[in-house]
C-alpha positions in Angstrom: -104.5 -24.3 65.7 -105.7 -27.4 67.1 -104.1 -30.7 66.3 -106.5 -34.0 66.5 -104.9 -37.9 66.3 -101.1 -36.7 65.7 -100.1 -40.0 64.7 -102.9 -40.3 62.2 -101.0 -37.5 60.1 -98.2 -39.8 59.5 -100.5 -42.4 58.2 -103.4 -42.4 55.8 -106.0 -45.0 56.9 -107.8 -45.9 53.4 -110.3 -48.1 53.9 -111.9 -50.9 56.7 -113.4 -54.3 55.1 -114.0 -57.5 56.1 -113.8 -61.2 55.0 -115.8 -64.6 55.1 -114.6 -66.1 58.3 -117.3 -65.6 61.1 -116.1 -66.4 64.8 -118.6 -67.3 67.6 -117.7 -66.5 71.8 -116.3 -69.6 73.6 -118.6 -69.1 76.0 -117.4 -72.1 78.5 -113.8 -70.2 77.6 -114.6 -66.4 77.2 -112.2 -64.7 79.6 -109.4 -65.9 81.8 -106.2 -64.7 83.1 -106.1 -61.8 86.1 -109.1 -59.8 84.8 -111.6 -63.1 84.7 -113.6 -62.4 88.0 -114.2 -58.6 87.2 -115.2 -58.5 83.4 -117.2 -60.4 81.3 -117.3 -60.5 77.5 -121.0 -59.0 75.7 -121.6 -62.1 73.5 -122.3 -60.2 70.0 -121.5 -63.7 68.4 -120.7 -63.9 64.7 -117.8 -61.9 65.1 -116.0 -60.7 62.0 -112.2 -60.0 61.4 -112.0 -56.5 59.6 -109.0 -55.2 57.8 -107.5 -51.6 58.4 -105.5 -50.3 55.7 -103.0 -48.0 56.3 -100.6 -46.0 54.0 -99.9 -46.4 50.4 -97.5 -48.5 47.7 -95.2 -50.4 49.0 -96.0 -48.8 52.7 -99.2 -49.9 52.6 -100.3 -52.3 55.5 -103.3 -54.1 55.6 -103.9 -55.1 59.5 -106.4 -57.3 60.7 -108.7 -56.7 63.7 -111.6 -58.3 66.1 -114.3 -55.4 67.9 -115.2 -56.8 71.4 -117.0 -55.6 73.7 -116.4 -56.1 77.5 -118.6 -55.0 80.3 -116.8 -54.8 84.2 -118.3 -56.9 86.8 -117.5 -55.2 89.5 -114.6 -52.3 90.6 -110.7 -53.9 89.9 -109.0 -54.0 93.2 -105.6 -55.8 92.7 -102.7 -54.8 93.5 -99.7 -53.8 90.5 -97.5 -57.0 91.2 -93.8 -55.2 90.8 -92.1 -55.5 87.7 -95.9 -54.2 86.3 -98.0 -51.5 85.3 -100.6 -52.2 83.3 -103.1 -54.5 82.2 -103.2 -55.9 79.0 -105.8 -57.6 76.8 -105.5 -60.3 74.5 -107.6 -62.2 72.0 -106.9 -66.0 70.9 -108.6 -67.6 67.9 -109.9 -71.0 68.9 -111.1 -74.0 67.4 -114.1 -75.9 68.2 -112.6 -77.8 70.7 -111.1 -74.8 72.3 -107.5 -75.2 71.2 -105.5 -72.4 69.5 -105.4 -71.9 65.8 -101.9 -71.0 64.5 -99.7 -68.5 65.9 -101.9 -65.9 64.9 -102.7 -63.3 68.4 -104.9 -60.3 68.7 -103.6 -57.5 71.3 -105.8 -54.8 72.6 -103.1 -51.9 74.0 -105.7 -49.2 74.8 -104.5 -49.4 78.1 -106.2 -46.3 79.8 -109.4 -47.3 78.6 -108.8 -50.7 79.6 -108.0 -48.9 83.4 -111.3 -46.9 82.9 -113.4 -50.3 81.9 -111.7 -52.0 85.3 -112.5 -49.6 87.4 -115.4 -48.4 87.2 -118.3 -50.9 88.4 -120.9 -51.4 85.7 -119.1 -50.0 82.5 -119.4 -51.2 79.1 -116.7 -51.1 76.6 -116.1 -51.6 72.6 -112.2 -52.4 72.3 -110.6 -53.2 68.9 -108.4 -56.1 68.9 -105.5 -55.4 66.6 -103.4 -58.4 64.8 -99.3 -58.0 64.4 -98.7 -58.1 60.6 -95.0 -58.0 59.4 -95.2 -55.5 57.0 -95.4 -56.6 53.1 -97.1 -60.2 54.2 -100.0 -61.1 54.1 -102.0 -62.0 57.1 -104.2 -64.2 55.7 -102.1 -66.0 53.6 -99.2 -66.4 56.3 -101.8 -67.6 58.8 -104.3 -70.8 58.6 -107.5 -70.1 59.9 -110.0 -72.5 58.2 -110.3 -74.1 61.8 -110.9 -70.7 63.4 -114.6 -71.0 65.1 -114.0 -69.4 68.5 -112.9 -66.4 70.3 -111.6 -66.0 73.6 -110.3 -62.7 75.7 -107.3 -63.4 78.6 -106.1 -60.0 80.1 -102.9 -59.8 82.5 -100.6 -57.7 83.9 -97.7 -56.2 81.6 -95.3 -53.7 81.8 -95.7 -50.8 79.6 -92.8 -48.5 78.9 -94.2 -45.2 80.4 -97.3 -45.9 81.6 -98.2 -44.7 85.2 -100.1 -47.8 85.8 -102.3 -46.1 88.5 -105.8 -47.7 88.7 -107.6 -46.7 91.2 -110.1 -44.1 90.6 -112.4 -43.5 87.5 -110.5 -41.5 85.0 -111.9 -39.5 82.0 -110.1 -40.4 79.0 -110.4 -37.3 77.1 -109.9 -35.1 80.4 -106.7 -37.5 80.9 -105.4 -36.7 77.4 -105.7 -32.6 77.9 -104.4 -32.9 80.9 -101.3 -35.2 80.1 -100.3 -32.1 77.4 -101.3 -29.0 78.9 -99.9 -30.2 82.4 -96.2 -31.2 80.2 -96.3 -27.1 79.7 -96.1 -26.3 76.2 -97.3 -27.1 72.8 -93.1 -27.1 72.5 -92.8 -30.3 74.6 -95.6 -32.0 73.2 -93.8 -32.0 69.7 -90.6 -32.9 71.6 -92.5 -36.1 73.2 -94.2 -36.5 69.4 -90.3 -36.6 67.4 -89.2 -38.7 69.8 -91.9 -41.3 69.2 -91.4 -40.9 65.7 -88.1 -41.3 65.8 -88.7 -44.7 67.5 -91.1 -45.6 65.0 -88.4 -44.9 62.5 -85.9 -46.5 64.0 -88.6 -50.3 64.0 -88.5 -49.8 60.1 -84.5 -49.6 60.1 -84.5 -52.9 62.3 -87.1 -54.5 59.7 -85.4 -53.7 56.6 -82.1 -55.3 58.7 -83.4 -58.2 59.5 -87.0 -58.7 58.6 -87.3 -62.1 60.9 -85.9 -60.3 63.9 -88.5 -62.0 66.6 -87.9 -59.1 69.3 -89.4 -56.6 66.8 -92.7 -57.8 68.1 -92.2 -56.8 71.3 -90.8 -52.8 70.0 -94.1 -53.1 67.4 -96.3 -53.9 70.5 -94.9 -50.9 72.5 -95.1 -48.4 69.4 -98.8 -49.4 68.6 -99.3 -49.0 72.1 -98.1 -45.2 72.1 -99.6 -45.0 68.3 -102.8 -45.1 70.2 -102.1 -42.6 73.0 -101.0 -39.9 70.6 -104.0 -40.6 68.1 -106.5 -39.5 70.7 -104.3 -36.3 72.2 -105.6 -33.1 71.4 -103.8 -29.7 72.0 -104.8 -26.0 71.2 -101.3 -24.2 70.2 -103.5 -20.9 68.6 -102.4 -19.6 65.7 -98.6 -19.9 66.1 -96.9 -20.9 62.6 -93.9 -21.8 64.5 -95.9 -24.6 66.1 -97.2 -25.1 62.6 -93.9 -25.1 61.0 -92.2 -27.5 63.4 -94.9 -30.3 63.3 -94.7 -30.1 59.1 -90.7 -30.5 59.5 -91.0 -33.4 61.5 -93.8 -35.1 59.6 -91.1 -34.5 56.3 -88.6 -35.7 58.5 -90.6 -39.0 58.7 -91.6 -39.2 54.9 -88.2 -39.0 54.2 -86.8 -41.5 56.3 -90.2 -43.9 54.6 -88.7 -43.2 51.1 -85.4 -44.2 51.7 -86.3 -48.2 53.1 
């Protein structure tokens, strides 16, 4: 059996729209930060913030998001400054005089094809830029964006929690997903590594129903999505083994359970 975007089975993606507001590339603005001498942002002005809707009743989570896309300048040569591993894009909603709307931040945590982008010399990229909603609000209506004209891109260097944060060398994202399972060994200890990033995903919705103004949750929700997007793009071939089968259904009830009961 052969299991595609893991952490898509937890979640059902329903439907992708879009709204009124139309955003146009600062172009005088367009990227900054450690990145701005080696990419360069495709100006695809009016850009359009979508809506992915995920889950259902009073899961359901409507999130907003900006595609972008980037095109490297030449091959990404720095350094990883200790303390580091990875870089990290971000993407800020201006106004017409180039000053930040709201509070309102779009995060791009696709991290190895961010690496791949950087260091290759001429490649092009699409890169969805995801919004942090607290779950049950609203974007929208929590955030004013009437003086929202302009977007702008800044990428720097972050630490991500169990990233390798190598980047030198062209990698193959889909060859760098195989690999990253077969080489752990088993299908065995890719559903160990799966339960355990469940479990932390679990263990956010606990802290939310706690305390739902708890600021460092954003920092745990930026991690999580970060992994959400690893393990939606893993792919491993387990046969026909029930057992396999049989595990990853107990663990997927194990996290419909712990849903129902917040």
């Amino acid at each position: 059996m052969k299991i595609f975007g893991i952490f898509a089975s937890a979640l059902l993606i329903l439907s992708s729209c879009s709204n009124s507001i139309k955003l146009n590339l600062d172009k005088e603005n367009a990227i900054s930060g450690d990145i701005s001498s080696y990419v360069e942002v495709v100006d695809e002005s009016p850009y359009e913030i979508l809506v992915e809707t995920e889950g259902t009743g009073e899961f359901k989570t409507e999130t907003p998001y900006i595609v972008v896309t980037l095109k490297s300048l030449k091959k990404f040569d720095q350094i990883t400054p200790e303390g580091k591993n990875s870089i990290v894009f971000e993407l800020n909603l201006l106004d017409n005089n180039a000053v930040k709307v709201g509070s309102a931040m779009f995060h791009c945590s696709e991290v190895e094809d961010i690496k791949n982008l950087l260091v290759s010399t001429n490649g092009t990229q699409k890169f969805k830029f995801y919004a942090y909603v607290t779950p049950g609000t609203d974007f929208f209506k929590e955030n004013d964006l009437s003086s929202a004209k302009k977007i702008s891109i800044k990428g720097n260097w972050e630490y991500i929690q169990g990233y390798d944060g190598t980047y030198s060398g062209t990698v193959n994202s889909e060859a760098s997903n195989e690999t990253s399972l077969s080489g752990a060994g088993s299908c065995d200890e890719m559903l160990e590594g799966y339960e355990k990033f469940m479990n932390d995903y679990i263990e956010v919705l606990t802290k939310y129903k706690e305390d739902p103004n708890d600021a460092a949750l954003m920092g745990e929700y930026t991690t999580l999505m970060t992994e959400a997007s690893q393990w939606a793009s893993k792919t491993v071939d387990c046969g026909t083994d029930p057992a396999f089968a049989a595990k990853l259904s107990a663990i997927q009830m194990k996290i419909a359970t712990a849903a129902s009961g917040m």
